[in-house]
PyMOL Python script that loads the backbone (N, CA, C, O; Angstrom):
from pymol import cmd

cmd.read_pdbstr("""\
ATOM      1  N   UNK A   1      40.407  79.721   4.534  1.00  0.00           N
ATOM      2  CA  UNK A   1      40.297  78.647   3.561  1.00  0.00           C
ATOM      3  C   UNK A   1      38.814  78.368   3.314  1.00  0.00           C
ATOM      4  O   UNK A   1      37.993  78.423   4.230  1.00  0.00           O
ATOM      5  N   UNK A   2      38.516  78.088   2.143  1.00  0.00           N
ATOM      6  CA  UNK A   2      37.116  78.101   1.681  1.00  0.00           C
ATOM      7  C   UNK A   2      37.141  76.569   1.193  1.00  0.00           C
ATOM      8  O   UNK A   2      37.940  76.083   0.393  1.00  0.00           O
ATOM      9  N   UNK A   3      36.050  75.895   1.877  1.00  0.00           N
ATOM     10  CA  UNK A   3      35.894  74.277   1.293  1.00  0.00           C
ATOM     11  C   UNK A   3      34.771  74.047   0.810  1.00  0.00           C
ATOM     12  O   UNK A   3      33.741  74.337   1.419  1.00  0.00           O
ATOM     13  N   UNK A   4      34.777  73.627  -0.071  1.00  0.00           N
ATOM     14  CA  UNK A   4      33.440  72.999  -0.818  1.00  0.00           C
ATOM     15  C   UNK A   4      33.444  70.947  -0.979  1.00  0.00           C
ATOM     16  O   UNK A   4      34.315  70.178  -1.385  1.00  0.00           O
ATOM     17  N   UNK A   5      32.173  70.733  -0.489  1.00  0.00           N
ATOM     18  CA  UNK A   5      31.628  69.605  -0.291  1.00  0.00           C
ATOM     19  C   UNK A   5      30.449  69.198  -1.375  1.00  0.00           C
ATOM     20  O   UNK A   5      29.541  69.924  -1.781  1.00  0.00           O
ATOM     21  N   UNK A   6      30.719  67.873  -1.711  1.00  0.00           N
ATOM     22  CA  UNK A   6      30.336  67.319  -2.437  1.00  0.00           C
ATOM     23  C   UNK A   6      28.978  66.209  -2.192  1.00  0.00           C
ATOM     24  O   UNK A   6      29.336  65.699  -1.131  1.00  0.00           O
ATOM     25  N   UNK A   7      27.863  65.651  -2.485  1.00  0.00           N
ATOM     26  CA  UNK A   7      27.268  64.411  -2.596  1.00  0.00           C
ATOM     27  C   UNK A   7      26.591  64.475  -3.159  1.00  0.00           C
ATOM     28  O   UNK A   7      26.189  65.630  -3.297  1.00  0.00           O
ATOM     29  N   UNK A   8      25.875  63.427  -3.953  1.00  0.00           N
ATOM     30  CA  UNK A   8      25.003  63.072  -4.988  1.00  0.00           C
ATOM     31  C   UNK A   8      24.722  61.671  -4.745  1.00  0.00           C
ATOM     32  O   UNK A   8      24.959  61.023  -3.725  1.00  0.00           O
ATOM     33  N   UNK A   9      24.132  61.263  -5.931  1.00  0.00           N
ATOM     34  CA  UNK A   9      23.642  59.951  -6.163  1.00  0.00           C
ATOM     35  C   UNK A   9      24.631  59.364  -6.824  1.00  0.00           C
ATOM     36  O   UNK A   9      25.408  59.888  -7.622  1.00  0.00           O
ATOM     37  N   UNK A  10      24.536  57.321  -6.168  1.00  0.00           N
ATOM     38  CA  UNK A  10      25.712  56.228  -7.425  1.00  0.00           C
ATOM     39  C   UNK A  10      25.504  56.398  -8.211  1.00  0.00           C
ATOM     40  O   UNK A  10      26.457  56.709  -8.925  1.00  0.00           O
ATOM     41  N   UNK A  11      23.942  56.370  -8.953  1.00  0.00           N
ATOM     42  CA  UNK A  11      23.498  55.351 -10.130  1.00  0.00           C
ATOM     43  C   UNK A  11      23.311  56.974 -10.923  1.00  0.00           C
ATOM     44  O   UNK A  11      22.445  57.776 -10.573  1.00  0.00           O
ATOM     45  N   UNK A  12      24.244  57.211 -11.959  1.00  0.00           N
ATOM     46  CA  UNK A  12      24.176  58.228 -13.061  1.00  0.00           C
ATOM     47  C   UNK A  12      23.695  57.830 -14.672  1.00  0.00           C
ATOM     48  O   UNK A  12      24.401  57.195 -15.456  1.00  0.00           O
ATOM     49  N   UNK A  13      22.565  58.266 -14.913  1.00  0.00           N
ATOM     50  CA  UNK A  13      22.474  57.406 -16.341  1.00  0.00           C
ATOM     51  C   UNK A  13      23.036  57.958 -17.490  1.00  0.00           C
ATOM     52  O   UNK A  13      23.415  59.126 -17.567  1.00  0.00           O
ATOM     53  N   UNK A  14      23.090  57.192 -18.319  1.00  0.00           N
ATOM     54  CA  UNK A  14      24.276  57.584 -19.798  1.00  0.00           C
ATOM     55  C   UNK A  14      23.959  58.618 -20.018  1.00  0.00           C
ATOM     56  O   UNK A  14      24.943  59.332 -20.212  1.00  0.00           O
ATOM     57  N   UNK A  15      22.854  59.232 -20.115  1.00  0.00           N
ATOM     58  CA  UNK A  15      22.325  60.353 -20.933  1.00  0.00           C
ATOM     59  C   UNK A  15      22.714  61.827 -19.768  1.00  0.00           C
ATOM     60  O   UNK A  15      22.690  62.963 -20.242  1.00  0.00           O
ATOM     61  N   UNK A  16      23.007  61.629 -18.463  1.00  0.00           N
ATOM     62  CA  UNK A  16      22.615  63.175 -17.693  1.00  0.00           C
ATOM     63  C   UNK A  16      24.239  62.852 -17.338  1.00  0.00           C
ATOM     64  O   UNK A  16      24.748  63.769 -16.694  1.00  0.00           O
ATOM     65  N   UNK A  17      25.038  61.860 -17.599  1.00  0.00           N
ATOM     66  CA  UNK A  17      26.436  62.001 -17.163  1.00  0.00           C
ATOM     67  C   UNK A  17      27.068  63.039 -18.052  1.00  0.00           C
ATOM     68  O   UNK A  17      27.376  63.885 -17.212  1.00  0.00           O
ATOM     69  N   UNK A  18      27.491  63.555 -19.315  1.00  0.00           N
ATOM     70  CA  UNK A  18      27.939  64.392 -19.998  1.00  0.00           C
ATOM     71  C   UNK A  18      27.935  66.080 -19.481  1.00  0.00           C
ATOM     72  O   UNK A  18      28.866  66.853 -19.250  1.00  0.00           O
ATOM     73  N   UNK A  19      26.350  66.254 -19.419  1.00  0.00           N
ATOM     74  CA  UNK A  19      25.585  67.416 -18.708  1.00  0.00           C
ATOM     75  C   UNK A  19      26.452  68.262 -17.598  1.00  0.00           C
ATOM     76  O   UNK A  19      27.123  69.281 -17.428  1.00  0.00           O
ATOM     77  N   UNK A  20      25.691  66.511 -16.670  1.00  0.00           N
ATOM     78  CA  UNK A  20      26.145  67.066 -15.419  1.00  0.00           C
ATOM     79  C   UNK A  20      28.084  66.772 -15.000  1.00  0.00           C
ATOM     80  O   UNK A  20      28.492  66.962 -13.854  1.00  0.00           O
ATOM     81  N   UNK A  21      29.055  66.296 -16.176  1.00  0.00           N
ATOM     82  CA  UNK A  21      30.453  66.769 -15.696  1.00  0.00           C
ATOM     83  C   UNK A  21      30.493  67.936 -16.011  1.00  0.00           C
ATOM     84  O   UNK A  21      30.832  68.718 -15.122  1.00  0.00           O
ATOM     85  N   UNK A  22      30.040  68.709 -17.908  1.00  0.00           N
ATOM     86  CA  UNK A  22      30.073  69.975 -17.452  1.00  0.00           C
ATOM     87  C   UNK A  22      29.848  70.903 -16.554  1.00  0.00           C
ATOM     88  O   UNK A  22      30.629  71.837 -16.374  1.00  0.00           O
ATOM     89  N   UNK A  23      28.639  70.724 -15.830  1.00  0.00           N
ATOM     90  CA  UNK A  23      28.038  71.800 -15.248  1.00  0.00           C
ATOM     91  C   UNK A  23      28.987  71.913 -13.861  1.00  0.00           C
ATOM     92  O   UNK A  23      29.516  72.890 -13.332  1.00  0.00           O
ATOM     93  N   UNK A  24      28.966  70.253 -13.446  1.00  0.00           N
ATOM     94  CA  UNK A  24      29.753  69.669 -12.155  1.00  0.00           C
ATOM     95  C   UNK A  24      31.336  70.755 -12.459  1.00  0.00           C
ATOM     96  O   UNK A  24      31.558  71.594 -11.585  1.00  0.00           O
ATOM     97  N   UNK A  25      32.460  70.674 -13.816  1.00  0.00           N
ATOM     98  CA  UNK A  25      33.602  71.195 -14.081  1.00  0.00           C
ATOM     99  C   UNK A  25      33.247  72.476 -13.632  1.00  0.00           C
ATOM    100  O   UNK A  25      33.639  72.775 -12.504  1.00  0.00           O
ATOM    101  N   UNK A  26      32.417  73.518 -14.430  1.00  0.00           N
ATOM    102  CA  UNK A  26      32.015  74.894 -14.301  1.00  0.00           C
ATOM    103  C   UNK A  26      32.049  75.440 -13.338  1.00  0.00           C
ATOM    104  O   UNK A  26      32.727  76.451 -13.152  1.00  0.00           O
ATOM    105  N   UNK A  27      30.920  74.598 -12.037  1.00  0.00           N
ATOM    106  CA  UNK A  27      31.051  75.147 -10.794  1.00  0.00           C
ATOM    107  C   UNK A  27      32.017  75.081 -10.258  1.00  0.00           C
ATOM    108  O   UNK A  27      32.309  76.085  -9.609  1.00  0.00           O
ATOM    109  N   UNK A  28      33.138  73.753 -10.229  1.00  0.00           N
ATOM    110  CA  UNK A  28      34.307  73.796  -9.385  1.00  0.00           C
ATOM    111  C   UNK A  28      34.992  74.992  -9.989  1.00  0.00           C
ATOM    112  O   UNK A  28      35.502  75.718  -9.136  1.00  0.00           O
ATOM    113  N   UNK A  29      35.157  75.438 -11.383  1.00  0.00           N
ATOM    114  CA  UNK A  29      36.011  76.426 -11.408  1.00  0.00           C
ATOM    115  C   UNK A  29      35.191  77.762 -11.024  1.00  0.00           C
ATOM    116  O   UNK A  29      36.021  78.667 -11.119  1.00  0.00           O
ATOM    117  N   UNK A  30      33.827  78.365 -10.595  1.00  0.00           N
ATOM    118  CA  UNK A  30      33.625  78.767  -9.927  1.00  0.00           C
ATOM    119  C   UNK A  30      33.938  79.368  -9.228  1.00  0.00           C
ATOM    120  O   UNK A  30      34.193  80.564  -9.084  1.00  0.00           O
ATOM    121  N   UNK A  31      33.944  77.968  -8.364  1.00  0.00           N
ATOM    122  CA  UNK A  31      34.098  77.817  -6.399  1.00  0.00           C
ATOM    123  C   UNK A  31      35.878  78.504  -6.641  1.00  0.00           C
ATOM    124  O   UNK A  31      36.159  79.555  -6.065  1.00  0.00           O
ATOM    125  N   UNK A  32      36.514  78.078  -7.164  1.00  0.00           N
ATOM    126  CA  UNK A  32      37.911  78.156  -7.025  1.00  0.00           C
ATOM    127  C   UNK A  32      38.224  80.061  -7.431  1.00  0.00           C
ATOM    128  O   UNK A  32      39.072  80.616  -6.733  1.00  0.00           O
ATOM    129  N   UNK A  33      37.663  80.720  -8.291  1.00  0.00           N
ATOM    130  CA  UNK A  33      37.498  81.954  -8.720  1.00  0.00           C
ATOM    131  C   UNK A  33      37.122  82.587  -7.611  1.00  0.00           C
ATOM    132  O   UNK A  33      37.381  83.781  -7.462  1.00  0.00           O
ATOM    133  N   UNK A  34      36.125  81.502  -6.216  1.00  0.00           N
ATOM    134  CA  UNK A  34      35.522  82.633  -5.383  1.00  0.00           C
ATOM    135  C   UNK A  34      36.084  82.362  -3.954  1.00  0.00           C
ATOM    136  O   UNK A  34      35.570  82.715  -2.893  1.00  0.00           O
ATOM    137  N   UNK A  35      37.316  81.619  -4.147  1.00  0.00           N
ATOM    138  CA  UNK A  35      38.407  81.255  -3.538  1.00  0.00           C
ATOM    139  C   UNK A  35      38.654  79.988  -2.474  1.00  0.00           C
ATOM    140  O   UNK A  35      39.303  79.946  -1.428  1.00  0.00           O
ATOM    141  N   UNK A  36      37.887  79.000  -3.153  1.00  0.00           N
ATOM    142  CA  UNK A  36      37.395  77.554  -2.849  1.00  0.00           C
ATOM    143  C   UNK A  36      39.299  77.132  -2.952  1.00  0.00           C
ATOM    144  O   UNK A  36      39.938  77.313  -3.989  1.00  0.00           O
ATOM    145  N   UNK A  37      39.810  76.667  -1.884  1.00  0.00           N
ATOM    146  CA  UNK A  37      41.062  75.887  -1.940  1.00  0.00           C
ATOM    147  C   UNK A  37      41.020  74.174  -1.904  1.00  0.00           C
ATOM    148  O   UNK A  37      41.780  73.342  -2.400  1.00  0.00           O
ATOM    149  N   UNK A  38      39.674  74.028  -1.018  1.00  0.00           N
ATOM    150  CA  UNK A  38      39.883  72.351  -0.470  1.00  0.00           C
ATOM    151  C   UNK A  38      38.668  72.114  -0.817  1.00  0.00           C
ATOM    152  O   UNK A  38      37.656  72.790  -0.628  1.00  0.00           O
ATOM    153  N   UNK A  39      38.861  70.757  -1.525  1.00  0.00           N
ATOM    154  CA  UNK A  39      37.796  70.025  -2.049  1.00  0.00           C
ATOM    155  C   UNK A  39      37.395  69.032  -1.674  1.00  0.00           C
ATOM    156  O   UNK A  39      38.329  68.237  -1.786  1.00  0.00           O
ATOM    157  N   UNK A  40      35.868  68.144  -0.953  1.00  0.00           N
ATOM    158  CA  UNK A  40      35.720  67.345  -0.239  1.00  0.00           C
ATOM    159  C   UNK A  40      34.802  66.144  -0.929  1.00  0.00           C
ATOM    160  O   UNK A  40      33.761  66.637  -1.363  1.00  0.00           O
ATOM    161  N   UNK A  41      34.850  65.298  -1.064  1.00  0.00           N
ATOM    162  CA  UNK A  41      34.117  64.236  -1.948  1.00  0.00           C
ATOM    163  C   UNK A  41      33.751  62.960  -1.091  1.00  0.00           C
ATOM    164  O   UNK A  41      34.566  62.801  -0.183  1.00  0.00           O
ATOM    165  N   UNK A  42      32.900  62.146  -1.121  1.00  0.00           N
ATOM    166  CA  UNK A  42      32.867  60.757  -0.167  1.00  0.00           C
ATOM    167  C   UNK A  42      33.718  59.855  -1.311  1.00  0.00           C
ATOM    168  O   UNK A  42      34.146  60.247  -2.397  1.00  0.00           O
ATOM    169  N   UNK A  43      33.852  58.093  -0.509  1.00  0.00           N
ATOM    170  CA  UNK A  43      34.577  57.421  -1.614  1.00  0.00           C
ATOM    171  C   UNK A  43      33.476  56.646  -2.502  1.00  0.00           C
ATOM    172  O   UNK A  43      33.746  55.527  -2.937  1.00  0.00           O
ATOM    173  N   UNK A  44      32.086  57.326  -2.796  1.00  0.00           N
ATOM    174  CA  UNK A  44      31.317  56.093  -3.467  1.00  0.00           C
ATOM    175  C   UNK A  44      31.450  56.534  -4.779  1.00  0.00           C
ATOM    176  O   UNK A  44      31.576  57.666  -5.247  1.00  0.00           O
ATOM    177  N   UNK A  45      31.372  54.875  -5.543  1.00  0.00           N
ATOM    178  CA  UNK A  45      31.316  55.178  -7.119  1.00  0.00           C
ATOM    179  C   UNK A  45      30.069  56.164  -7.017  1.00  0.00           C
ATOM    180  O   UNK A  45      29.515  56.527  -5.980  1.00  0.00           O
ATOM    181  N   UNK A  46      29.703  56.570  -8.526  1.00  0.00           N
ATOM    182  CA  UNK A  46      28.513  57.631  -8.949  1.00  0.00           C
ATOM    183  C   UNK A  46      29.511  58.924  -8.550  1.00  0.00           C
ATOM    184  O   UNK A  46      30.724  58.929  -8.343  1.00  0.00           O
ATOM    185  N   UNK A  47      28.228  60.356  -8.512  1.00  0.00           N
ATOM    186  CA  UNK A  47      28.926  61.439  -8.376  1.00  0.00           C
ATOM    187  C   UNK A  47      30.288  61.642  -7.562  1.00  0.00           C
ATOM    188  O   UNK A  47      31.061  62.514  -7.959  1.00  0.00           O
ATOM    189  N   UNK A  48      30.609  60.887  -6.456  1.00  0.00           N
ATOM    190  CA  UNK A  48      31.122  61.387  -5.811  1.00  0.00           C
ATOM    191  C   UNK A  48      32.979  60.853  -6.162  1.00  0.00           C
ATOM    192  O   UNK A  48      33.967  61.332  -5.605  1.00  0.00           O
ATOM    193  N   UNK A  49      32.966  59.731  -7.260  1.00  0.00           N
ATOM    194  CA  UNK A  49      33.830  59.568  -8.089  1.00  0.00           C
ATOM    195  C   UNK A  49      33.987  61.036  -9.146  1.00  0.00           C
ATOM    196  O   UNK A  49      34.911  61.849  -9.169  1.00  0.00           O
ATOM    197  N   UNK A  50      32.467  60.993 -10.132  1.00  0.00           N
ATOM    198  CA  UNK A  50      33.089  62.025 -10.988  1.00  0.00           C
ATOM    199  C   UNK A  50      33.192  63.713 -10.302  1.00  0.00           C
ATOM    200  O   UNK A  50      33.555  64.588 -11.088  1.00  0.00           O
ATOM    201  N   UNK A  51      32.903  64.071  -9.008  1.00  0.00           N
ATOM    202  CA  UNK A  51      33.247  65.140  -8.461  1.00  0.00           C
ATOM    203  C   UNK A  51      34.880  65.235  -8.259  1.00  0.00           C
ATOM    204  O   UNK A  51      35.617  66.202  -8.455  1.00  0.00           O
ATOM    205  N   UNK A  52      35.206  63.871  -7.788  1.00  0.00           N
ATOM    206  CA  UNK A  52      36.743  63.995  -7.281  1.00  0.00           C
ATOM    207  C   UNK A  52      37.815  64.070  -8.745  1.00  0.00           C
ATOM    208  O   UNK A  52      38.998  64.378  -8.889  1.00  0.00           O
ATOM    209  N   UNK A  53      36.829  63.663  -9.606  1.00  0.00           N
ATOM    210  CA  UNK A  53      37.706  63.123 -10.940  1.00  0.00           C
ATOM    211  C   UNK A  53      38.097  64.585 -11.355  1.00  0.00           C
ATOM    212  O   UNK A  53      39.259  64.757 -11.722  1.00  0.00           O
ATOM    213  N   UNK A  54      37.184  65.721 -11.332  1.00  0.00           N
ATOM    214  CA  UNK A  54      36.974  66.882 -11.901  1.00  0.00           C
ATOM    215  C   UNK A  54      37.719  67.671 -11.101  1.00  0.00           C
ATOM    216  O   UNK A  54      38.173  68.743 -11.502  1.00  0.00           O
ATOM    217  N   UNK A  55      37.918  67.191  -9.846  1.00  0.00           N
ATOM    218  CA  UNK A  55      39.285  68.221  -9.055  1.00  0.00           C
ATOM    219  C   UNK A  55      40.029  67.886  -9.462  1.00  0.00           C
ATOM    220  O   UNK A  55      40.554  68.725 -10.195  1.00  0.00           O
ATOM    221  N   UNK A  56      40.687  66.638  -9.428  1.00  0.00           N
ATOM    222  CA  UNK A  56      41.951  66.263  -9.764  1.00  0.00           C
ATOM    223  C   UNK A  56      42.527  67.133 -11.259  1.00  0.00           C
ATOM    224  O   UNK A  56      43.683  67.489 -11.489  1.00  0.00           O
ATOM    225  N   UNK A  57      41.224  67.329 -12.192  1.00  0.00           N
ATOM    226  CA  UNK A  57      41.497  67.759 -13.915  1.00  0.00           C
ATOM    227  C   UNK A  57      41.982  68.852 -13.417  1.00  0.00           C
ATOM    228  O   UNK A  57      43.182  68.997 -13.648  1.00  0.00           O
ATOM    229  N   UNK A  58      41.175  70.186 -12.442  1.00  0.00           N
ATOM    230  CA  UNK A  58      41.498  70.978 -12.003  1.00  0.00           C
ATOM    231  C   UNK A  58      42.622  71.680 -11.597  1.00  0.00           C
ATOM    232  O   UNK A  58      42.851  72.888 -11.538  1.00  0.00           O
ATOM    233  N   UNK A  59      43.415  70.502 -11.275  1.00  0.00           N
ATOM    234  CA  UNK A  59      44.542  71.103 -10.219  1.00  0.00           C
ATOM    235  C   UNK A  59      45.651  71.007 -11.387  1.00  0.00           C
ATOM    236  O   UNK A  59      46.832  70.831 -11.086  1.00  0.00           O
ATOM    237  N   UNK A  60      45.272  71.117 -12.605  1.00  0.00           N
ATOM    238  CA  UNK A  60      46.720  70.905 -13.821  1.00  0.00           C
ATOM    239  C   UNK A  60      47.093  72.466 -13.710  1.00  0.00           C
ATOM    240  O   UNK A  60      48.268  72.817 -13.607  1.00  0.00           O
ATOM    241  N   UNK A  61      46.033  73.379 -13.737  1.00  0.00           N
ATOM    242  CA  UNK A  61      45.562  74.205 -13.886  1.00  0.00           C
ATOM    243  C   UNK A  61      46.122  75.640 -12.716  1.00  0.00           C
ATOM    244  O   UNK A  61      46.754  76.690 -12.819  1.00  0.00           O
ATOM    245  N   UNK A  62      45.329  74.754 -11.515  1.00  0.00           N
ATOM    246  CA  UNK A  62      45.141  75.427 -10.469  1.00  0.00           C
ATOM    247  C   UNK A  62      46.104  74.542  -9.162  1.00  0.00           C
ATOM    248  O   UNK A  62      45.539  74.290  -8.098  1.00  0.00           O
ATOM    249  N   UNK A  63      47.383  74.180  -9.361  1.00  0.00           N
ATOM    250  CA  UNK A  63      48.081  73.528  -8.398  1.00  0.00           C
ATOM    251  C   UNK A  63      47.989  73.603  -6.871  1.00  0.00           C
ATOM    252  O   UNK A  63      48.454  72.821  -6.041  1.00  0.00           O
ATOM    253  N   UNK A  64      47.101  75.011  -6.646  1.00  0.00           N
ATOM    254  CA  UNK A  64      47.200  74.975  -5.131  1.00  0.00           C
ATOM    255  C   UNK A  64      46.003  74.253  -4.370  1.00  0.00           C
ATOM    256  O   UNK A  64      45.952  74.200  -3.141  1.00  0.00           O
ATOM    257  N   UNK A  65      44.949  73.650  -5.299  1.00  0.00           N
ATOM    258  CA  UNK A  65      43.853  73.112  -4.875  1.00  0.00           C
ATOM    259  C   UNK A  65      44.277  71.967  -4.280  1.00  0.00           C
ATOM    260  O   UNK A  65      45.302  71.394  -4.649  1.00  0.00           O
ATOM    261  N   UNK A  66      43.353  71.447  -3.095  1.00  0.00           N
ATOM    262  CA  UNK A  66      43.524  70.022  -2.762  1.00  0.00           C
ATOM    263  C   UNK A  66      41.930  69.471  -2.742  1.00  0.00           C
ATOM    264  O   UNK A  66      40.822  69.994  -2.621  1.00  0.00           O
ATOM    265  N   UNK A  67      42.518  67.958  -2.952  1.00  0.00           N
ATOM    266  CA  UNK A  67      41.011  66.771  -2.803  1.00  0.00           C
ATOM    267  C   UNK A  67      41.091  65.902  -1.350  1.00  0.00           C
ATOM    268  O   UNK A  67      41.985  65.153  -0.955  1.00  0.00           O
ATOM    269  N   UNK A  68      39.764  66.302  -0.680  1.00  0.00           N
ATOM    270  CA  UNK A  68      40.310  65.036   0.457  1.00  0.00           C
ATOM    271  C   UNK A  68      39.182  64.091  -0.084  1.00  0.00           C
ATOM    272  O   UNK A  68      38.378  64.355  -0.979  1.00  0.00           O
ATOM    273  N   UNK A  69      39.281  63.032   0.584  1.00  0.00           N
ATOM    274  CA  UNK A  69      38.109  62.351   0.395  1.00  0.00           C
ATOM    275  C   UNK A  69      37.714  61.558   1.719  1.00  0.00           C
ATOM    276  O   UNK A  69      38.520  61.002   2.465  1.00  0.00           O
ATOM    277  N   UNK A  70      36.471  61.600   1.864  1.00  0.00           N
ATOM    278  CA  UNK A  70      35.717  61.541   3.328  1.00  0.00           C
ATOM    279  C   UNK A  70      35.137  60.155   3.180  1.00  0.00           C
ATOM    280  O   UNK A  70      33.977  59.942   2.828  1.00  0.00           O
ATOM    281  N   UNK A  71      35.937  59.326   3.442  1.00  0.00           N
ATOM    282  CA  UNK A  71      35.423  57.658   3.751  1.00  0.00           C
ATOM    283  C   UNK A  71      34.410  57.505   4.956  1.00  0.00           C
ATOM    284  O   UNK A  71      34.610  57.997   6.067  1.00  0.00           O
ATOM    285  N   UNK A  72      33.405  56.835   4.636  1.00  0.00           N
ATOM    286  CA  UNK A  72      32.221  56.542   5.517  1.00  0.00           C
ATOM    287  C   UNK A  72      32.694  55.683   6.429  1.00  0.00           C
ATOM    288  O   UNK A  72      32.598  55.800   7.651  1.00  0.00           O
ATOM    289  N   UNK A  73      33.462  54.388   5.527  1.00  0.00           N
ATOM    290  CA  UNK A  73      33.999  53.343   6.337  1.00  0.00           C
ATOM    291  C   UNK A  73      35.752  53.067   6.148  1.00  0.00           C
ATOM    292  O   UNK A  73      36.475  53.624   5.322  1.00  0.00           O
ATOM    293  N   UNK A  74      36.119  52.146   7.070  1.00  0.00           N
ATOM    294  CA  UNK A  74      37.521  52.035   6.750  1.00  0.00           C
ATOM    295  C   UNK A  74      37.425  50.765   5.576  1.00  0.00           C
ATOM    296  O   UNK A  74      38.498  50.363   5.125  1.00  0.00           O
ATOM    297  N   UNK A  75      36.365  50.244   5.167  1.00  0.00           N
ATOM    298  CA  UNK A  75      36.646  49.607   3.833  1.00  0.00           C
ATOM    299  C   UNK A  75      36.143  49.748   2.905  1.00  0.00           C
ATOM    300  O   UNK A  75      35.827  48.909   2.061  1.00  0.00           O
ATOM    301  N   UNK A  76      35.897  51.529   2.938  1.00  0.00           N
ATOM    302  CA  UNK A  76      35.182  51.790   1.321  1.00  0.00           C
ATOM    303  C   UNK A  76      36.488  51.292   0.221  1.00  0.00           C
ATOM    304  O   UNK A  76      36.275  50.348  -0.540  1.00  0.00           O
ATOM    305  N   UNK A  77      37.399  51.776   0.217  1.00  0.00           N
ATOM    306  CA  UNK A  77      38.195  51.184  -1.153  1.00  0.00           C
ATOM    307  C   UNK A  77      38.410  50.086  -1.558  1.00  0.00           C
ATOM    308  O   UNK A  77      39.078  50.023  -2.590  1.00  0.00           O
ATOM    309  N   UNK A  78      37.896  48.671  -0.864  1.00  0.00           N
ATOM    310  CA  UNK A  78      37.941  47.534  -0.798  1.00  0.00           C
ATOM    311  C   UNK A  78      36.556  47.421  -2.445  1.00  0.00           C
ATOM    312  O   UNK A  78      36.510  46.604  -3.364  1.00  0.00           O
ATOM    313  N   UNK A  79      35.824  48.421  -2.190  1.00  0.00           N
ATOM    314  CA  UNK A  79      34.638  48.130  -3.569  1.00  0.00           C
ATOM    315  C   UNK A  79      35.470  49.030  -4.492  1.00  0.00           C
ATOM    316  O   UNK A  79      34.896  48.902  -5.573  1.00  0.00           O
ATOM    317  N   UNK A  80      36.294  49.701  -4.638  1.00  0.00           N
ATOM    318  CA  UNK A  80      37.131  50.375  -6.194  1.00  0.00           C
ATOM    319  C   UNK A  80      37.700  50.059  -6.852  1.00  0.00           C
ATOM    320  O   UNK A  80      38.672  49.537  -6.306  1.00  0.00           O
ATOM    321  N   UNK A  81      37.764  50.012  -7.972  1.00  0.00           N
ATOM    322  CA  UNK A  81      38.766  48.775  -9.172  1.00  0.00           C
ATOM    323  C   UNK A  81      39.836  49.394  -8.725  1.00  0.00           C
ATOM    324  O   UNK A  81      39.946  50.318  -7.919  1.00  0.00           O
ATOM    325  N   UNK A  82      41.127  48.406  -9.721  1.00  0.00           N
ATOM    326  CA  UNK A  82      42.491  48.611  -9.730  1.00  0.00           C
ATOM    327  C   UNK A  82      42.844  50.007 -10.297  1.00  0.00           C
ATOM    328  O   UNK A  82      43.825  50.627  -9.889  1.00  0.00           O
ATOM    329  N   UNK A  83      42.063  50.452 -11.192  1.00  0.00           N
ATOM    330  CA  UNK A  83      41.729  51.840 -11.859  1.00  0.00           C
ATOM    331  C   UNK A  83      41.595  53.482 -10.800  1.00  0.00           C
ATOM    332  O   UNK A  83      42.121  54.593 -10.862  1.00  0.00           O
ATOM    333  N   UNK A  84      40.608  52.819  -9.913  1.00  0.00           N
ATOM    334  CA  UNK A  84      40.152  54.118  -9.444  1.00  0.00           C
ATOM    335  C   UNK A  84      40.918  53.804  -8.126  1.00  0.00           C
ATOM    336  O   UNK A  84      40.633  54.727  -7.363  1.00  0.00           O
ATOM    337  N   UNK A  85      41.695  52.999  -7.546  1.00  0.00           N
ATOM    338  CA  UNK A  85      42.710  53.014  -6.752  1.00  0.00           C
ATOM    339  C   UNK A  85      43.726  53.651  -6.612  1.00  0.00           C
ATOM    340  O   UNK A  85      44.132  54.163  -5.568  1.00  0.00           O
ATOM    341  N   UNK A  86      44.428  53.678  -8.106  1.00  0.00           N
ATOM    342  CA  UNK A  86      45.364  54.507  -8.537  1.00  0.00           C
ATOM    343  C   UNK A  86      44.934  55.798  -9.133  1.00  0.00           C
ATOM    344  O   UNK A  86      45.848  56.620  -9.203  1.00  0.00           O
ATOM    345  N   UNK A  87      44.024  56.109  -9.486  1.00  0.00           N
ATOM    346  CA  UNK A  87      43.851  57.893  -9.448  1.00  0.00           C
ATOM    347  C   UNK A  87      43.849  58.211  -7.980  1.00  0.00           C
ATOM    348  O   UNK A  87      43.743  59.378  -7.601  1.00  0.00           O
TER     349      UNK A  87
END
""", "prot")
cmd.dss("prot")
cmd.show_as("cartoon", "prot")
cmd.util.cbc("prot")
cmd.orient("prot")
């Protein structure tokens, strides 16, 4: 099993967010071509939201992929809207 890990920075500005989901989409399909199954993300808003967002698009696709996500604390989801709770 091949895993690929994720981190970046919260604070993404309007202008390099577009960019970097493409580039961010591209590589995951990549990783998955070079037989990436498990996908690892932390729970903070910024990249490590739109990394997990871009697996999830992924797996319409590619069903055998999985997302874990690597909580720092046991009350990171306590800071995520009602929104990003339910994705």
């Amino acid at each position: 099993m091949k895993t690929v890990c994720f981190t970046g920075h919260r604070h993404i500005s309007p202008q390099e967010r577009e960019p970097l989901e493409t580039a961010l989409s591209r590589e995951i399909l990549q990783q998955i071509q070079q037989g990436a199954t498990c996908f690892r993300a932390g729970g903070a808003v910024g990249f490590d939201t739109m990394a997990a967002l871009a697996v999830l698009k992924h797996r319409c696709d590619y069903p055998d992929i999985r997302l874990e996500l690597i909580l720092p604390c046991p009350s990171q989801p306590a800071r995520w809207s009602a929104e990003d709770v339910r994705v």
